[in-house]
C-alpha positions in Angstrom: 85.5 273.8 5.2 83.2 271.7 7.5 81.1 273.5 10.3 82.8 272.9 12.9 86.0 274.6 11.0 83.5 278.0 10.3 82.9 277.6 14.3 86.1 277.0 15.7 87.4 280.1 13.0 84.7 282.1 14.0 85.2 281.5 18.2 89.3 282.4 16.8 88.2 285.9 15.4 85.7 286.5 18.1 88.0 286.5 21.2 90.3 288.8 19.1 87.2 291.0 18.1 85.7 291.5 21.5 89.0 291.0 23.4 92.4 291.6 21.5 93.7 288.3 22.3 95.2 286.2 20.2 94.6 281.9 20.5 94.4 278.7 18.8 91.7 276.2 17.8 94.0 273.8 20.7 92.6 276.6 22.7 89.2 275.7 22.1 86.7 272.9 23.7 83.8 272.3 21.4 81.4 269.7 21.4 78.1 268.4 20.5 75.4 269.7 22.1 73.6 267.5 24.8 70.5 266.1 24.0 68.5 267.8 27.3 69.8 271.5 26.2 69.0 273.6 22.5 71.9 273.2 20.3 73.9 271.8 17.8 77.0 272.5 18.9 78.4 273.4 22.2 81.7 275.9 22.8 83.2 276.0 26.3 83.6 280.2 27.7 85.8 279.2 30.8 89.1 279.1 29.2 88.8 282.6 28.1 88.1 283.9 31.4 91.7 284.9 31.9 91.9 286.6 28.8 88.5 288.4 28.8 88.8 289.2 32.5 85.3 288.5 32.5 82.6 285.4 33.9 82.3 282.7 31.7 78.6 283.5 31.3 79.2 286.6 30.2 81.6 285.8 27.2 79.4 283.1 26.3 76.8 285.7 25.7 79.1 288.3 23.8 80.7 285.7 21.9 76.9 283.7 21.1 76.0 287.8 19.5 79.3 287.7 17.4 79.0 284.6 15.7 75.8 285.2 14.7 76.4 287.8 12.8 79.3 286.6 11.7 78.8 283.1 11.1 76.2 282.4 8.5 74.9 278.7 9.2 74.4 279.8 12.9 71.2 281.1 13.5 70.9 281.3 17.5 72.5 280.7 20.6 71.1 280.3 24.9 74.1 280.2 27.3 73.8 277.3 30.3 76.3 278.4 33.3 79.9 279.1 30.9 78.3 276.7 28.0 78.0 278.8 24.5 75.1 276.7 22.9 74.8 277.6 19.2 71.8 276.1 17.6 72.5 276.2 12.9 69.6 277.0 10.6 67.5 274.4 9.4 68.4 275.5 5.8 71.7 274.5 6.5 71.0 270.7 7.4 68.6 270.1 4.5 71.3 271.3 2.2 73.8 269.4 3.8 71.2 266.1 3.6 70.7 266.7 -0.3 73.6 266.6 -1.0 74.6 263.2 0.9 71.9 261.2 1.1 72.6 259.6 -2.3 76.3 259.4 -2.0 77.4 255.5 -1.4 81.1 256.6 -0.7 80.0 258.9 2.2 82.5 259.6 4.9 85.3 257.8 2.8 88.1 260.7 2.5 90.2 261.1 -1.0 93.6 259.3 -1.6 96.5 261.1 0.8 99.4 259.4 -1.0 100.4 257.6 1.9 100.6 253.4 1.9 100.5 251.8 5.2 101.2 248.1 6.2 98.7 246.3 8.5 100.3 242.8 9.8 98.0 241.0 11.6 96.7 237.1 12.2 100.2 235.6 11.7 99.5 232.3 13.8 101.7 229.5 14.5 100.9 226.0 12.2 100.9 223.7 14.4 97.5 224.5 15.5 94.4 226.2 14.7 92.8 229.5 15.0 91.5 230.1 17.9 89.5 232.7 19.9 92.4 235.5 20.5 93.1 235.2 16.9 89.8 236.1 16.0 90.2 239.1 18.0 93.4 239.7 16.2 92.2 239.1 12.9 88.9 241.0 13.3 91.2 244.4 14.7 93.4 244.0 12.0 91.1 243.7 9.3 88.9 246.7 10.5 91.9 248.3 10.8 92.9 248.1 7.8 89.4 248.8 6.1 89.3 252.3 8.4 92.7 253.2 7.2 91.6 252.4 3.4 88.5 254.9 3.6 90.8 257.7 5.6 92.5 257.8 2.1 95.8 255.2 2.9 97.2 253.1 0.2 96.8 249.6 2.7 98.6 246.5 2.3 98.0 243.2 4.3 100.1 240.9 5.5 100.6 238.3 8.0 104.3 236.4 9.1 103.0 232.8 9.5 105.5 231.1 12.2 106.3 228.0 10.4 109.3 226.8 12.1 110.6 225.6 15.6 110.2 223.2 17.7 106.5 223.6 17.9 106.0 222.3 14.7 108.4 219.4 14.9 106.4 218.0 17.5 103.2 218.1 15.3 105.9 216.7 12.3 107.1 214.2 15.5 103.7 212.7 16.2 101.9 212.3 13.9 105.3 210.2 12.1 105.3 208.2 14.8 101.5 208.0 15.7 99.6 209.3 12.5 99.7 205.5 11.0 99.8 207.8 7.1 96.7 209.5 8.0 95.1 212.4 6.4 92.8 215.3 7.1 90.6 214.0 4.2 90.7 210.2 5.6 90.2 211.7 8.8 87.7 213.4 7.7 89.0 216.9 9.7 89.9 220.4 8.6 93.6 220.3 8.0 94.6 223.2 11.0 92.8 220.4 13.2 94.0 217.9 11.6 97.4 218.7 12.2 96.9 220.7 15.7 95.9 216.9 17.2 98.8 215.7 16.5 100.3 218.6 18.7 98.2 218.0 21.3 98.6 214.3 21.0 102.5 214.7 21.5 102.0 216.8 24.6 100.0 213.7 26.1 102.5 211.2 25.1 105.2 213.5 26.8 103.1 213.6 29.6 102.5 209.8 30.2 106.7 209.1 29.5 107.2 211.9 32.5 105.3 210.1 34.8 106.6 207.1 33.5 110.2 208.5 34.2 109.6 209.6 37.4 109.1 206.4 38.7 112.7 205.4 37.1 116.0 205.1 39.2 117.5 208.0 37.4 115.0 210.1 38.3 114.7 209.1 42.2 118.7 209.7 42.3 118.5 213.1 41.1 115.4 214.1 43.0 117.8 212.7 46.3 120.8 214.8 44.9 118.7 217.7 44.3 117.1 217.1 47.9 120.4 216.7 49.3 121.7 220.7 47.8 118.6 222.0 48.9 117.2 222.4 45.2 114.4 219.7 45.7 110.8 221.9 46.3 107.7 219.7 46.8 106.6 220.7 43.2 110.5 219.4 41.8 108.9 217.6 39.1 106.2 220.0 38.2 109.1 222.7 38.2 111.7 220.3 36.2 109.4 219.3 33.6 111.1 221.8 31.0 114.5 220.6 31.9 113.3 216.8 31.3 111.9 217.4 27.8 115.1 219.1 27.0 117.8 216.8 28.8 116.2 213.3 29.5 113.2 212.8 27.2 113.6 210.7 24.3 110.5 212.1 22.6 112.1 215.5 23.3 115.4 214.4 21.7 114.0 213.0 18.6 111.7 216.5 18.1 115.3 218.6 18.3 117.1 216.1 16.6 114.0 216.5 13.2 114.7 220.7 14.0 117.9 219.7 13.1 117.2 217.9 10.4 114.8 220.7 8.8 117.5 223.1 9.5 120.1 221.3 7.9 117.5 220.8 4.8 117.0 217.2 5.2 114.8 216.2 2.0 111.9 213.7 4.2 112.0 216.3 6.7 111.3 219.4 4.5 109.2 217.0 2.8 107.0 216.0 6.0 107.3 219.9 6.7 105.4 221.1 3.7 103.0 218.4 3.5 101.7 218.9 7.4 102.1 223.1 6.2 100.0 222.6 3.3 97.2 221.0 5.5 97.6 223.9 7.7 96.9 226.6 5.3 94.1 225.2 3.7 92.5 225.0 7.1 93.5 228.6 7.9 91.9 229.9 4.3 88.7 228.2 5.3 89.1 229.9 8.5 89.6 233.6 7.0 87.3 232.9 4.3 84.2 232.8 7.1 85.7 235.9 8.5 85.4 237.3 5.1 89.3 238.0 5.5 92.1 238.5 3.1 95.8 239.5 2.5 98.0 240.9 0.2 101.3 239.2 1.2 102.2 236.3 3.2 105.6 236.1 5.2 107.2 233.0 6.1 109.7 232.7 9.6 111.3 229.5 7.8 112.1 232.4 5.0 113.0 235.7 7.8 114.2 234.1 10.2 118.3 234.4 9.1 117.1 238.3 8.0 118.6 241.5 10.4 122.0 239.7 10.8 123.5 242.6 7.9 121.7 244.7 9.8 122.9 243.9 12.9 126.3 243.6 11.6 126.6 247.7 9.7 124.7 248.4 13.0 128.2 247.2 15.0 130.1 248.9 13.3 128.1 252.3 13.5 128.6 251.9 17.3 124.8 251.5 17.7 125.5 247.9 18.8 128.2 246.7 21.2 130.1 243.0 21.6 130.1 241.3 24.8 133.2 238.9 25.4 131.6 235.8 24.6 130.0 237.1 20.7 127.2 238.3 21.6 125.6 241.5 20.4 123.5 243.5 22.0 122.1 247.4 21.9 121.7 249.6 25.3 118.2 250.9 25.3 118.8 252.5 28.8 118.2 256.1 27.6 114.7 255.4 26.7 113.8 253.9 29.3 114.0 250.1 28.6 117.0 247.6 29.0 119.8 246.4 27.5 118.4 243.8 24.5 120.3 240.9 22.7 120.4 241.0 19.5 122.7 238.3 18.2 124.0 235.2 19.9 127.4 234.1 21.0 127.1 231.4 18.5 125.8 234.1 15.9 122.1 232.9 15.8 119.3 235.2 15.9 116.7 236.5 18.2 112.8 237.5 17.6 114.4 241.0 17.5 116.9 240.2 14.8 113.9 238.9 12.5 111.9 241.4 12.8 114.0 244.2 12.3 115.1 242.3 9.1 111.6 241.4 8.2 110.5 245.5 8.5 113.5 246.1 6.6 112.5 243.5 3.3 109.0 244.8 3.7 109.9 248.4 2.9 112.0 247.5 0.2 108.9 245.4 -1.0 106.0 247.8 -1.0 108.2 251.4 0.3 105.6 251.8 3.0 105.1 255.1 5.1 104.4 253.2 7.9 103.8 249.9 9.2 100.8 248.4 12.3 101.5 245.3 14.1 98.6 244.0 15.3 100.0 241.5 18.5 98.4 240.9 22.0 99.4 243.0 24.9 102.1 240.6 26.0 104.3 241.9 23.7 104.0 245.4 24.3 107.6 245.7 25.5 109.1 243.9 22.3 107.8 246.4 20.0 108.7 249.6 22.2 112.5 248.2 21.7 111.9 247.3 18.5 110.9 250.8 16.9 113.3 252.1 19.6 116.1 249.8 17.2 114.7 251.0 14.3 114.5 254.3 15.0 118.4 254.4 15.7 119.4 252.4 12.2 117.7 255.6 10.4 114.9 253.4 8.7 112.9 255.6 6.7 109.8 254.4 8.3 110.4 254.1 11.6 108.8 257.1 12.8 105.4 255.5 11.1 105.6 252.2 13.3 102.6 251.9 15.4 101.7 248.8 18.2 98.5 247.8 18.2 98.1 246.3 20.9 95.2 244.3 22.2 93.7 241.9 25.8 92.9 238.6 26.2 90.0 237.5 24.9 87.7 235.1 27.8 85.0 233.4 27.4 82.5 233.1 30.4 83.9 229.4 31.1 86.8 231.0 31.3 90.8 231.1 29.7 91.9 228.6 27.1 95.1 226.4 27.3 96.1 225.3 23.8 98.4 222.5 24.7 95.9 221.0 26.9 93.9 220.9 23.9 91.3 222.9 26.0 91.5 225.7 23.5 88.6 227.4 21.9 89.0 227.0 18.1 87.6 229.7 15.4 85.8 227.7 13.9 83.9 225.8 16.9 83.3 229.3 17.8 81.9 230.4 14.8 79.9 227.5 14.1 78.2 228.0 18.2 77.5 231.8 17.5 75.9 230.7 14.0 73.7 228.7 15.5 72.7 231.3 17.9 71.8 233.3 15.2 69.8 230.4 13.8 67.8 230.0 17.0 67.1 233.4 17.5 65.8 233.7 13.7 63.7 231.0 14.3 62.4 232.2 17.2 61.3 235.5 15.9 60.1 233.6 12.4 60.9 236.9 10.8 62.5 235.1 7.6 60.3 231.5 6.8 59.1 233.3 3.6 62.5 233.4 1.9 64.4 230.1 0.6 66.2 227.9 2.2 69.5 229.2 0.4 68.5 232.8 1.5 67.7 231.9 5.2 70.8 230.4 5.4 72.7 233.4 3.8 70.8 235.8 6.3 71.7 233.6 9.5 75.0 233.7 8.4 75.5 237.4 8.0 73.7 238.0 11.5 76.3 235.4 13.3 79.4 237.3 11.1 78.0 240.8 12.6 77.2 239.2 16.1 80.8 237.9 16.6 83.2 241.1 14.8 81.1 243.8 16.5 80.6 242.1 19.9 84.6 242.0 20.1 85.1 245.5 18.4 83.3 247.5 20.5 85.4 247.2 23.3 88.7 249.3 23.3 91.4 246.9 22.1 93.8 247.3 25.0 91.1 246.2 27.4 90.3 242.6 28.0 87.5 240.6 27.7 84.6 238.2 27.8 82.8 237.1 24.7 79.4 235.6 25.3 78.1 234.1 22.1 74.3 234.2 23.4 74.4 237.3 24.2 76.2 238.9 21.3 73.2 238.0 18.9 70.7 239.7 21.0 68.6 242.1 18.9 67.7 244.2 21.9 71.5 244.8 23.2 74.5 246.5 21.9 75.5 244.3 19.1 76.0 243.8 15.3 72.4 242.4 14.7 70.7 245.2 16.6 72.6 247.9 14.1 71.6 245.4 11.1 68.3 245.9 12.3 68.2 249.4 12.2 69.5 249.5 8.2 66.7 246.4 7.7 64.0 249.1 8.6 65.2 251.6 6.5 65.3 249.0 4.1 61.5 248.2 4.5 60.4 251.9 4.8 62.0 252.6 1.3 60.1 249.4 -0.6 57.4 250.3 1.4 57.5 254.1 -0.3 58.5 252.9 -3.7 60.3 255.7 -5.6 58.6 259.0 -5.1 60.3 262.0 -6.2 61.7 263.6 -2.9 62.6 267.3 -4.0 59.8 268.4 -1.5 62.1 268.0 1.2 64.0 271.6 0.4 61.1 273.0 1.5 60.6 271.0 4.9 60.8 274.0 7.6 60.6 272.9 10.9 63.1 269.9 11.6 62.1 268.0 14.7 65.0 267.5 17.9 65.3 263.7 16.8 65.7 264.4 12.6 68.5 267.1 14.1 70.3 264.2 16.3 70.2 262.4 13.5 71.6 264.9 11.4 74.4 265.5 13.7 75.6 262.1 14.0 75.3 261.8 10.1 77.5 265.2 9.9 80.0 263.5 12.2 81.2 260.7 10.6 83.8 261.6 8.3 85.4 262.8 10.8 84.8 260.0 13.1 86.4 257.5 10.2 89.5 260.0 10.1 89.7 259.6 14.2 89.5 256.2 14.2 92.3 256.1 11.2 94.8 258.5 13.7 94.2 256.4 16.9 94.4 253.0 15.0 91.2 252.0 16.9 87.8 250.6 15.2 85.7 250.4 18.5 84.3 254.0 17.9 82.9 253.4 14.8 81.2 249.8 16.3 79.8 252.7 18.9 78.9 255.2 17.0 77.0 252.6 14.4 74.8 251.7 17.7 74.1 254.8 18.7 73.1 256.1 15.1 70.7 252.9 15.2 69.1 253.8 18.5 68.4 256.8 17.3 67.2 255.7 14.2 65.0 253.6 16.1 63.8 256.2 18.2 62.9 258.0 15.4 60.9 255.7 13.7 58.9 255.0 16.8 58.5 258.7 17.3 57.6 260.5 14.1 55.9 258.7 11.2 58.0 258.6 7.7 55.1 257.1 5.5 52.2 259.0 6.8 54.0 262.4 8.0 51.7 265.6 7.7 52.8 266.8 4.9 54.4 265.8 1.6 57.4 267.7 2.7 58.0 266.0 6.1 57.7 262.6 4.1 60.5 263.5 1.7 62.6 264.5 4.2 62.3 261.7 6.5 62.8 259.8 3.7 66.4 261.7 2.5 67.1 261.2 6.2 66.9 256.9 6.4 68.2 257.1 3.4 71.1 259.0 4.7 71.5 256.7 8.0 71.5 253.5 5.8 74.4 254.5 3.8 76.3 255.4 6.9 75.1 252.7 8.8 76.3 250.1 5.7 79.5 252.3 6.0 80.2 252.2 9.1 79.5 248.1 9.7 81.2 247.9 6.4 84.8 249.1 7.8 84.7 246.2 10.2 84.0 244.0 7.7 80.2 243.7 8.4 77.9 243.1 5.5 74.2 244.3 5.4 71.2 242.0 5.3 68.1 243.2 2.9 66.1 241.3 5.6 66.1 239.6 8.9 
């Protein structure tokens, strides 16, 4: 039972004690003490005034006498205005350091039998990664690491969207442009590669727009349109959607290869997979930087014709309804959202028919408890219908679905426009915040004793950390800006500051060699900053269980900056290496020992690796 359990039991047993009432730990407001008042831990007397028909201040004090004799680990208590302060004996944190400060695996929680799918990335091939999908990818993958240590079975997956017109215009221009170039002739990554050509279509549609407006055809419909009204001064700006689809001849020949590819023409599949294939080894690249991985790949030009059985038994349930002209759809009203298709008139599916299909063939792959989409904020209203949908078809995971939703990602320049070709790719990203990292290295000079081989490998972990933890420490539902120059600063709220913190505890250790630290049992008097310490330390089991419940990795990023700055503090404040006495040393020592392993814990679920040095 952890200490806060004893406390919360204890405050449970003392309010029936002293006042014959009866409550619940939901009853009580507990926290840790603030750093300006005694105290480890901090209980809240107002919401028994009611019940005790007394002043806060007054319980506070009764209730501070009870648990210390009941209680053991509590030692003393002061009450500030209603606030129960209760301060636990220093025997108690130097057992509870003894016992962790050697455990690797701290704050990872035992297997709970459950498995739990984590689908995140899942980009689109006709172009690359870019800077949204880094925050994706990075919230998925911490995700998942968090839900591993809180004792979940995880599996990763990502749906890669393959298929659709999209892609045929990649297929469309580089056929008619491409002249059989390669991403190795060209001499390009083949997500570039291949995300060019999209671009490069978009211009040549462009230029034969302009062209057309100049035509006949399209000064008599701008004079027909003008003559009904229809004609706004922006007509052609408005119409360009309706020309691709109705007048373009590079927008006929794109639908006319979806065709094709949907009819299983053999050149077209065959141009398909080819431009894929350059694709996905552009992507690996990509994730392998990220120091990203997954377990299963799913592929729209495979789901996309799954849900239609489901659909169909779902009809004739009553769950669905017909309209006259085929089409099926499902009333949501009653929980507060709309009326969704889920089938075409001509029987064709919907996003919402794939991915109820897709959830389906995923449970009967891997029997998952429950399943986390990781997909931008714009979608939000998708996946409430969708679990909605699920829920009514009885799915035996649908009460495990979970959004998780994120914002936009900006940089300071501002928003990204991928068929512009304006769009911020991964990799140009990672490459600018790399060499970031390399200038501030070189700056401080910290590193011009190791090889070239190591520098290298140390400026690269400093960039990883500066990019995942600058974008995990802010909540994912809130949008931001990410500024590469400022994400590596040492002296800020980033990934290389908390690095920095584990690099000294590093040093301190070789510094200390391997003494035999069993003095520390009898260290008496712990100092308020080795008690801070302590409590964070304490905390983050628990913390790695929160962050599992609420699906959200930017505590951790906070709390691993706030056990650095303390660790900081400390170091600055009380000497390790030349304490007073042999028994402050080994306990100093126990304690950075301690804060490294949770500080490479904590960096380590969001996918952060430790330097030695930096």
């Amino acid at each position: 039972m952890s200490i806060i359990d004893s406390i919360q039991n204890g405050v449970i047993k003392g309010i029936k004690s002293l006042y014959g009432a009866d409550i619940t730990a939901d009853q009580i407001t507990m926290n840790s003490t603030r750093k300006e008042f005694e105290g480890d831990y901090t209980v809240v007397a107002f919401p028994f005034a009611r019940i005790a028909k007394k002043k806060p201040d007054q319980i506070a004090e009764e209730l501070g006498a009870y648990l210390v004799g009941e209680v053991e680990p509590i030692e003393q208590y002061n009450v500030i205005k209603g606030f129960l302060n209760l301060s636990l004996s220093h025997s108690f944190w130097r057992e509870f350091l003894a016992g962790i400060y050697q455990d690797a695996s701290y704050g990872r929680q035992p297997a709970n039998g459950q498995k739990v799918m984590v689908e995140f990335s899942s980009p689109n091939t006709n172009k690359p990664l870019h800077l949204g999908h880094i925050r994706n990818i990075l919230l998925g993958w911490s995700a998942s690491r968090i839900l591993e240590a809180a004792g979940y079975e995880v599996v990763r997956v990502q749906i890669i969207n393959d298929r659709g017109i999209a892609i045929c215009k990649s297929m469309l221009a580089w056929q008619k442009f491409g002249k059989g170039a390669t991403p190795a002739s060209a001499g390009e990554k083949g997500d570039h590669f291949v995300g060019d050509y999209y671009v490069l279509f978009e211009k040549k549609l462009r230029e034969e727009y302009q062209g057309w407006q100049q035509s006949e055809e399209a000064r008599k419909l701008f004079e027909t349109k003008a003559d009904t009204g229809q004609a706004e001064p922006d007509f052609f700006k408005a119409f360009k959607n309706t020309y691709f689809n109705e007048y373009s001849s590079l927008g006929a020949e794109a639908k006319q290869m979806l065709l094709q590819w949907e009819a299983g023409d053999p050149a077209t599949k065959g141009l398909w997979k080819q431009m894929n294939d350059w694709v996905y080894q552009g992507f690996d690249e990509t994730y392998k930087q990220l120091g990203v991985e997954f377990d299963q790949l799913y592929f729209e030009s495979e789901t996309y014709l799954l849900g239609k059985d489901a659909v169909q038994k779902g009809l004739e349930k009553g769950l669905f309804y017909q309209k006259e002209d085929g089409s099926v759809w499902i009333d949501l009203t009653d929980a507060n959202l709309d009326q969704k298709l889920v089938l075409r008139s001509d029987g064709t599916s919907v996003y919402m028919t794939q991915d109820i299909g897709t959830a389906q063939k995923r449970y009967q792959d891997f029997g998952v408890d429950k399943m986390v989409y990781v997909v931008a904020n714009e979608q939000n209203y998708h996946f409430q219908a969708l679990f909605e949908i699920l829920k009514r078809l009885g799915e035996p995971y649908a009460h495990g679905l979970y959004h998780l939703s994120y914002g936009m990602v900006d940089l300071p320049t501002g928003k990204m426009k991928s068929r512009e070709g304006t769009v911020v790719d991964a990799d140009d990203l990672i490459a600018e915040v790399v060499e970031e990292a390399r200038k501030n290295t070189a700056d401080r000079d910290t590193i011009s004793g190791l090889s070239e081989k190591e520098q290298e490998e140390v400026i690269r972990q400093i960039a990883i950390a500066a990019l995942k933890f600058f974008i995990i420490k802010v909540q994912p539902q809130k949008r931001m800006v990410f500024d590469p120059k400022e994400s590596v600063d040492l002296q800020g709220q980033t990934g290389p500051y908390v690095q920095n913190a584990y690099v000294r505890v590093q040093s301190v250790l070789r510094k200390a060699g391997d003494p035999p630290l069993d003095a520390a049992a009898d260290y008496q008097q712990l100092e308020p900053q080795e008690k801070e310490m302590l409590n964070m330390v304490y905390a983050f089991p628990a913390l790695v269980k929160l962050a599992a419940e609420e699906y959200d990795p930017s505590g951790i990023a906070n709390f691993c900056y706030d056990l650095a700055k303390a660790y900081h503090r400390f170091y600055h404040d009380l000497s390790i290496l030349n304490a007073k006495t042999a028994e402050a040393k080994a306990f100093r020592l126990q304690l950075s020992q301690a804060v490294a392993i949770v500080l490479k814990q904590g960096l380590g679920l969001l996918g952060i690796e430790m330097p030695e040095r930096m």
